[in-house]
C-alpha positions in Angstrom: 0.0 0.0 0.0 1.1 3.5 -0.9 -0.5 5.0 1.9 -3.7 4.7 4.3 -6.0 6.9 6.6 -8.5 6.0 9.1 -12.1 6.8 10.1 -14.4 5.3 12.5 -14.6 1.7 11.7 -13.0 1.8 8.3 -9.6 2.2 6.5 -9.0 3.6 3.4 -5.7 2.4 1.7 -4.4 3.2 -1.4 -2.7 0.7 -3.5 -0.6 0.1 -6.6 0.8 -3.5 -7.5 3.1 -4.1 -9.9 0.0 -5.4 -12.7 -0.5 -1.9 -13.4 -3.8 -1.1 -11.8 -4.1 0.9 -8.5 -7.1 2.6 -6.8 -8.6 2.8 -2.6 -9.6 -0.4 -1.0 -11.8 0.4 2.1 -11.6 -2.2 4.7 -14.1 -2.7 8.0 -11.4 -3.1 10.7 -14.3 -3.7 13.1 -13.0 -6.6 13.9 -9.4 -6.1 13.9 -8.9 -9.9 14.0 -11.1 -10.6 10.7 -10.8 -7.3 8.5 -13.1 -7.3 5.6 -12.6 -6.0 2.2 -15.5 -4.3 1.4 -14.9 -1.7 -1.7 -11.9 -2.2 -3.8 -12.1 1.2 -6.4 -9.8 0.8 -9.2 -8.5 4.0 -10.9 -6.2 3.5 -13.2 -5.0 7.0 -14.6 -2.3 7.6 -12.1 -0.4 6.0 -8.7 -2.2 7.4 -5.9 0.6 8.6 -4.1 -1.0 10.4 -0.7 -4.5 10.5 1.5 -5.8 12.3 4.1 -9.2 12.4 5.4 -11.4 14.9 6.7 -14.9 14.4 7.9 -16.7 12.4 5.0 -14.2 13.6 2.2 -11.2 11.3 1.3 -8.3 13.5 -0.2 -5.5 12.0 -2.8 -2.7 13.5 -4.8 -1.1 12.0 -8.0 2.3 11.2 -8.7 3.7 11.5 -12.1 4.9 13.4 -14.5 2.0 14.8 -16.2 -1.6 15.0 -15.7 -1.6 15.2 -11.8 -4.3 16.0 -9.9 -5.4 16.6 -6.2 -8.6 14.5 -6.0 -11.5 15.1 -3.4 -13.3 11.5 -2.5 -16.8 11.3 -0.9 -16.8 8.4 1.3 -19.7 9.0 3.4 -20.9 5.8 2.0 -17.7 3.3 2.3 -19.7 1.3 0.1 -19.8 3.1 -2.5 -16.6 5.9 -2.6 -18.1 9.0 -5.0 -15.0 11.1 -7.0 -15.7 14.7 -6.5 -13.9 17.8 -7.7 -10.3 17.7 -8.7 -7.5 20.3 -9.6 -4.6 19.5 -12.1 -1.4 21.3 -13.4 1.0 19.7 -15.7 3.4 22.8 -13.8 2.2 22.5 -9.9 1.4 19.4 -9.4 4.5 17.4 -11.4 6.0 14.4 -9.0 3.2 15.2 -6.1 3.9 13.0 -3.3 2.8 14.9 -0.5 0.3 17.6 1.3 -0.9 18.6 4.3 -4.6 20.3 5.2 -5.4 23.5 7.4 -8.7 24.5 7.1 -10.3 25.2 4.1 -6.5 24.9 2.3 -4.5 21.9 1.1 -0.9 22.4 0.7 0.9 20.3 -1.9 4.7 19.8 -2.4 5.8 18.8 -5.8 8.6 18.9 -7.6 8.8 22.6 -8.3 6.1 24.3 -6.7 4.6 24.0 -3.3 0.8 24.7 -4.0 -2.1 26.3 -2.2 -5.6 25.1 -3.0 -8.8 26.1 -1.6 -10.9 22.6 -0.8 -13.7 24.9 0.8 -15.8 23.5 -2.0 -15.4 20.2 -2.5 -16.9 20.0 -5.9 -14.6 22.9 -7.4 -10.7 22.9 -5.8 -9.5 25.7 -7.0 -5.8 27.3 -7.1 -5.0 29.8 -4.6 -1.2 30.5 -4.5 2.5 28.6 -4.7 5.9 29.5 -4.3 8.8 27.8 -6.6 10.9 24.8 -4.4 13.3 23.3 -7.1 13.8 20.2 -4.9 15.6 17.5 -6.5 14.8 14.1 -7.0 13.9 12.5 -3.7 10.7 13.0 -1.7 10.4 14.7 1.3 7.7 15.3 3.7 5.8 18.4 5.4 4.0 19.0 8.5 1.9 21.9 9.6 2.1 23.4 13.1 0.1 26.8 14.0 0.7 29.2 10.8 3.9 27.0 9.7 4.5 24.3 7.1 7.6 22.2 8.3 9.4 20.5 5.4 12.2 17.8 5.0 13.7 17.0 1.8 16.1 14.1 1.9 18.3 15.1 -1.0 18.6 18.6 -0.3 20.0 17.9 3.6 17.5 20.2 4.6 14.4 21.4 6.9 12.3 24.6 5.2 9.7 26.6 7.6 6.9 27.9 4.8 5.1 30.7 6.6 1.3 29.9 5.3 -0.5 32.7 7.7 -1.9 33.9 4.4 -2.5 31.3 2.0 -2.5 33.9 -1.1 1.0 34.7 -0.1 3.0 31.6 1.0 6.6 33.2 1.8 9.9 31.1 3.2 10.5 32.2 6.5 13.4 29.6 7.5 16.1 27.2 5.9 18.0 24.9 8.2 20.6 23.0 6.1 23.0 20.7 7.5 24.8 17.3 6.0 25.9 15.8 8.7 22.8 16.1 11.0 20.0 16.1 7.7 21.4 13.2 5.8 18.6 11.8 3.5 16.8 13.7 6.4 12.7 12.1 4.7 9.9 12.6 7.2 9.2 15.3 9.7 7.4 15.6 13.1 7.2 18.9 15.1 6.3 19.0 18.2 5.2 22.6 20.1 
């Protein structure tokens, strides 16, 4: 599995095995002995790289090279997983792999760009702001604390502190770059 988030009784996992199909499998953990399969969705345009969910809505991000998109899901009925609205860029969205939520704003780190997208409605996500990250070719991982997005990027020996206070005007407000300490430095937790 690429990734998995929970809610209530269920778990929502995305997969992609190596026959070229990948999608969300919902499982009833209600039994955590005897979990059932009990919706396997198959979408097939891209690997589902990310999920997060909020309330009734599932949200994914794409990773590829073209044709990405940030997906809205709603699962209010695990049986039967509805695809809402969607935003794609062939320029912000290129090698997505990861985002974090505040609010009414999803905050997605690609290749170049990290994004700002209003999920307010979930039928229409719509672009909001981004600032320019040439990152490099391994994945790293953010975390949002308060008004700060906390990111690690493995190749770049680095942590970045995005300011995101104003979400139409994401600015850099700290770089802490160190080899020794940040070596292939891939997943962040922040703690105060």
């Amino acid at each position: 599995f690429q990734d998995c988030a929970v809610g209530g009784k269920y778990i929502y996992a995305l997969y992609a095995p190596n026959d070229g199909t990948n999608g969300i499998c919902i499982w009833d953990w209600s039994d955590p002995s005897h979990p059932v399969l009990i919706q396997q969705y198959v979408y097939n345009t891209r690997t589902l790289a990310r999920c997060s969910l909020r309330g009734r809505f599932l949200y994914t991000v794409e990773f590829g090279f073209s044709g990405c998109k940030f997906r809205v899901w709603d699962v209010s009925n695990p049986y039967s997983i509805v695809p809402r609205g969607y935003y794609t860029s062939d320029t912000y969205l290129r090698y997505s792999y990861d985002f974090s939520i505040a609010g009414n704003y999803a905050f997605v780190q690609g290749y170049s760009y990290l994004v700002c997208l209003n999920i307010a409605d979930p039928d229409s996500v719509t672009y909001v702001s981004s600032i320019s990250e040439a990152r490099g070719n391994e994945r790293g991982w953010g975390r949002i604390v308060g008004h700060y997005l906390y990111e690690c990027h493995a190749d770049q020996d680095r942590v970045r502190i995005f300011d995101i206070q104003n979400p139409n005007s994401i600015t850099l407000a700290g770089t802490v770059q160190d080899a020794a300490i940040l070596d292939k430095a891939s997943d962040i937790s922040v703690v105060g």
